[in-house]
C-alpha angles and dihedrals in degrees: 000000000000117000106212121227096344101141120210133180126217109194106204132023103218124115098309096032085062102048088046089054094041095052091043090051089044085058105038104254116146115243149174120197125195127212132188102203133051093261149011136283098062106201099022091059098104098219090359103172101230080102089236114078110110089193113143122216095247092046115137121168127266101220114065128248105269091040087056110043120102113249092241102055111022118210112265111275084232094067117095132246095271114020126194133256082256094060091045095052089057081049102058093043083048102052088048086052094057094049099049088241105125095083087050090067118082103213130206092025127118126217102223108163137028123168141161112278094213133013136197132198086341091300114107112243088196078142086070105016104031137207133310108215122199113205127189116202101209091189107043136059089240084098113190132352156186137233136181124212146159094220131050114182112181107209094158086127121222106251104082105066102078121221119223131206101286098229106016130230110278105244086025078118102056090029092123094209136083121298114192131169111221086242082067099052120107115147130001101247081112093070097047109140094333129122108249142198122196109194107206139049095223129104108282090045094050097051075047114052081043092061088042100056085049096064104014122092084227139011125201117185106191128175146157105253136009122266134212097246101218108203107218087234130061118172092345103312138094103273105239086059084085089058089078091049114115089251088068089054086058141088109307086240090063101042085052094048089048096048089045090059096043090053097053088044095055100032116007122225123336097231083059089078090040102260117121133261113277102244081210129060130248113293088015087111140012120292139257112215118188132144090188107049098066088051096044098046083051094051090060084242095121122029117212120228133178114240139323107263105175149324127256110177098295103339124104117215126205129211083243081067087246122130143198139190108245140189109193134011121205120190122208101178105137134258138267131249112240142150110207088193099055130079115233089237082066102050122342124203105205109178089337101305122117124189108241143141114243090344097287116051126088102215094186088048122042114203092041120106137162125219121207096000085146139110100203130193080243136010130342099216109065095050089040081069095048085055102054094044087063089050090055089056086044085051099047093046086247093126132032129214128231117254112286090253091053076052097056098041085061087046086058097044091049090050087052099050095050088049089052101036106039136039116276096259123128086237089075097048083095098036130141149167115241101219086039106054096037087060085054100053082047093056100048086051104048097034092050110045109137 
């Protein structure tokens, strides 16, 4: 159903900007979107320059191929299993191309204010009186300007805006070697003969920590608690293909106690390679996935530490009291979710949570919506475009919303579930199950049709 003259921003055309603008242009909604960089895929660009990908050389995806791929234009079968960021990034200019939507994105363009276009009583009315965007052209002489629109959809992604040790380690600041953040890694000339620390268990420390131990002379992984190590491969087929068995669909407590078996089956404990005992129980937080750790922790190439507790000159010190010379540290300890373009009496993002109903919906704000603001059991993509399919109902009046205290009731209930189901980290304050949640955007869209 096409809405008419309706207007509607994206800001940003990665892997969520491009599904939104896909789905509104599928169903006939006006848009602008707004890109920073000179072309799509924002984080999987490897040196986009939009200045903010964190994508490696050697970077491939997590989730398998077919777990990854939008509905509506499914990866190349050629494609393997787990393509790289290379590949993705063809994908995604494919998959714009065959929609017409590259000339729909403004590029080089960011997207530096946006703010209510009316107010009432203190409380925005955007639902009547819609959003003022402010634009900036870097490469042209048109300078700033301003948009109106009815609609605003952020799609800026959270996984630019690095995250540093909070508090630091006292001595970081006279230590005379190399700090990095894991956003600033490319290659690991870095590492080239040097002795290296690499400071997470999660994904990005542990491709890291691999490439190091390849071209250091030592490699120490160190970390504050103990994580369950996924292979990307179970019985002969990418991983995340069992998340579609019939056991995933089940109680958690028997998804936990499946995968549990699986795991010991296929790799044993994880205290059999050196690394800690996980305090939290499988699927109680997200997962690392690596082929390469376990074997290279079996092969004596990285050695594991507990946390960092201080700096003294060039030497690293552990909670345990040991202590290593170092080199270079390099920090993976996550990112932050911000909007640079939004107030913070619009959303705030204290310590990663946002308040919104069903992960997408402003219920202060109406008209505002966030696209793959999500850390999923599973891949962002296809339930970003879920999402943005039910803000196109939304859009199009299709579909109502529940009174904002029925919102915020549901804001509340998702907070507590996190808190009961998945380990305290700011990295879990956006969580969600993929067949979960996707039953849930389903439901919103069949059970409140107008």
């Amino acid at each position: 159903m096409a809405v008419g003259v309706t207007r509607a921003c994206i800001i940003g055309a990665g892997s969520s900007g491009i599904t939104a603008a896909q789905v509104l242009a599928a169903r006939g909604v006006d848009f602008d979107c707004f890109e920073m960089g000179s072309g799509v895929g924002g984080n999987w660009r490897y040196g986009n320059d939009n200045g903010v990908s964190s994508a490696y050389r050697s970077l491939h995806i997590n989730t398998s191929r077919t777990a990854m791929e939008y509905a509506a234009f499914p990866m190349p079968e050629t494609y393997p299993d787990y393509p790289s960021h290379w590949q993705i990034a063809t994908y995604f200019d494919d998959f714009v191309d065959a929609f017409g939507l590259r000339e729909r994105i403004t590029f080089r363009t960011e997207v530096v204010k946006v703010s209510a276009g009316s107010t009432t009583g203190g409380r925005s009315t955007a639902g009547e009186g819609g959003y003022d965007v402010t634009v900036r052209h870097r490469d042209t002489a048109r300078g700033s300007e301003t948009r109106h629109y009815d609609h605003v959809i952020v799609a800026n992604g959270h996984h630019w805006d690095p995250r540093w040790p909070e508090p630091g380690f006292p001595g970081a600041e006279t230590f005379p070697g190399e700090q990095v953040h894991a956003h600033y890694y490319r290659t690991p000339d870095l590492f080239e003969d040097k002795r290296v620390v690499v400071l997470g268990i999660g994904n990005s420390a542990t491709d890291i920590a691999v490439e190091s131990s390849r071209v250091a002379r030592e490699t120490y992984l160190a970390m504050r608690r103990g994580a369950y190590v996924l292979p990307k491969y179970l019985f002969g087929v990418p991983t995340d293909h069992l998340t579609n068995s019939p056991l995933a669909r089940g109680p958690l407590a028997l998804q936990k106690a499946g995968m549990k078996a699986m795991l010991r089956l296929a790799v044993g404990k994880m205290t059999d390679y050196g690394l800690p005992q996980p305090d939290h129980d499988v699927l109680e937080a997200h997962p690392t996935i690596s082929d390469d750790l376990l074997s290279r922790l079996g092969h004596g190439d990285i050695s594991v530490k507990p946390n960092l507790d201080r700096f003294e000159g060039s030497k690293v010190f552990f909670t345990d009291g040991t202590a290593v010379e170092a080199d270079v540290v390099v920090y993976c300890t996550g990112y932050k979710v911000t909007f640079p373009f939004l107030d913070d009496t619009v959303v705030r993002a204290r310590d990663n949570h946002v308040d919104l109903y069903r992960r997408v919906v402003s219920p202060d704000h109406p008209g505002l919506y966030f696209v793959g603001l999500i850390q999923p059991l599973g891949a962002v993509m296809p339930l970003a475009e879920q999402q943005a399919h039910w803000v196109a109902d939304l859009i199009a009046g299709e579909v109502h919303l529940p009174p904002v205290a029925e919102m915020r009731a549901q804001i509340a209930s998702y907070d507590e579930a996190i808190r009961k189901r998945y380990v305290a980290s700011k990295r879990h304050t956006i969580q969600v199950d993929a067949h979960t949640y996707r039953a849930e955007l389903e439901r919103e869209r069949k059970e409140r049709r107008r």
